[in-house]
Structures are given as structure tokens and as C-alpha cells.
C-alpha positions as CSV (number, residue, x, y, z in Angstrom):
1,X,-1.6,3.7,1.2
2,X,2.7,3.8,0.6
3,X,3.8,5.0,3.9
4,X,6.2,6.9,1.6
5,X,3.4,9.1,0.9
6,X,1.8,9.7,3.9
7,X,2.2,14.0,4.5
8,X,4.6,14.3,1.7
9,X,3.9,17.6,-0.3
10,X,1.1,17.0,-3.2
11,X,3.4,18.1,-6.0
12,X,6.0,15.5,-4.6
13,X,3.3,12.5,-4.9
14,X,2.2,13.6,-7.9
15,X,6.1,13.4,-10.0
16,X,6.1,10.2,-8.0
17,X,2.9,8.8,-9.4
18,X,3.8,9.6,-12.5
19,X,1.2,9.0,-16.1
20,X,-1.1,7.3,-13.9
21,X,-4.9,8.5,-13.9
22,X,-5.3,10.1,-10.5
23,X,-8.3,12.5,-9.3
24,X,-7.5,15.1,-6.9
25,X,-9.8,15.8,-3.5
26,X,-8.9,18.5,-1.3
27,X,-10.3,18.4,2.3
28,X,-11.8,22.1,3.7
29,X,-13.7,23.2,6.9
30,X,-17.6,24.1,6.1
31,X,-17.5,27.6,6.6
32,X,-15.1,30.8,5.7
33,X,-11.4,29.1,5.6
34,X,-8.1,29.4,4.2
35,X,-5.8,26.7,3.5
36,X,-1.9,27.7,4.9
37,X,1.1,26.2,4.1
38,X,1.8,23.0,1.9
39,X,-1.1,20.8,0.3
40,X,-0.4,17.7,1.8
41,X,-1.0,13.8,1.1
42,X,-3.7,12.3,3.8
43,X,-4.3,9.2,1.5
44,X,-4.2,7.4,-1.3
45,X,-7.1,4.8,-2.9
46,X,-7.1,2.4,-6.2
47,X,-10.1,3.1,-8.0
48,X,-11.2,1.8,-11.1
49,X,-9.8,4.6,-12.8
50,X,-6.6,5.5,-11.3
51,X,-5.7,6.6,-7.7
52,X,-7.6,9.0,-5.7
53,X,-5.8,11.2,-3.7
54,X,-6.8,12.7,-0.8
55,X,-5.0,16.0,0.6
56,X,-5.3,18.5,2.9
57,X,-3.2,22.3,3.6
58,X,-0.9,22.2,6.9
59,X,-3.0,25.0,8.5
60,X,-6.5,26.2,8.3
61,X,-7.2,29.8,9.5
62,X,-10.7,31.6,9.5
63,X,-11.7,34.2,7.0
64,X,-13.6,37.1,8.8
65,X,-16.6,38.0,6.7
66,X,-16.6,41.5,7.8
């Protein structure tokens, strides 16, 4: 992965990636959560189609199912 990348916001990496093919996964607790703050970069893969990216939200707090 660019070290340039590494926690940058997700919009941010994306305008740097630019046209290329990329798929999007978005990491999340099992369980009743919700992501706070930015989406950020964790990492970045070649794959035979693009780039995966792999992000994840500053904060996680838990949802009470009340």
C-alpha cells in the first residue's frame, strides 16, 4: 500500500485514484454499530480488476436495541 494513503479520508483516495476500477469494502463490528467520524483508508490491494480498497469509520459506537 502508498504510505500516502494509509488513514487519509476515503473521498481523498478516491480523487487520487482517479478512472481506475476500484471496489469499495467497509470494515463493521458484528453486532448493532455505528460508524463516527471520517471513512478512512486501512489498505489498498491490486486485483485483477482494479484496487480494492479497504476502509474503516474513525469511531464505532453501539446502537441500543431498546
Amino acid at each position: 500500500m502508498d504510505p500516502q494513503l494509509a488513514l487519509m479520508p476515503e473521498v481523498q483516495a478516491r480523487r487520487l485514484l482517479g478512472d481506475r476500477c476500484l471496489r469499495t469494502h467497509v470494515v463493521r463490528p458484528f453486532g448493532a454499530w455505528v460508524g463516527v467520524g471520517k471513512l478512512r483508508v486501512i489498505d489498498v490491494r491490486a486485483v485483477e480488476s482494479g484496487l480494492e480498497l479497504l476502509a474503516g469509520y474513525e469511531r464505532y459506537d453501539r446502537v441500543d436495541a431498546t
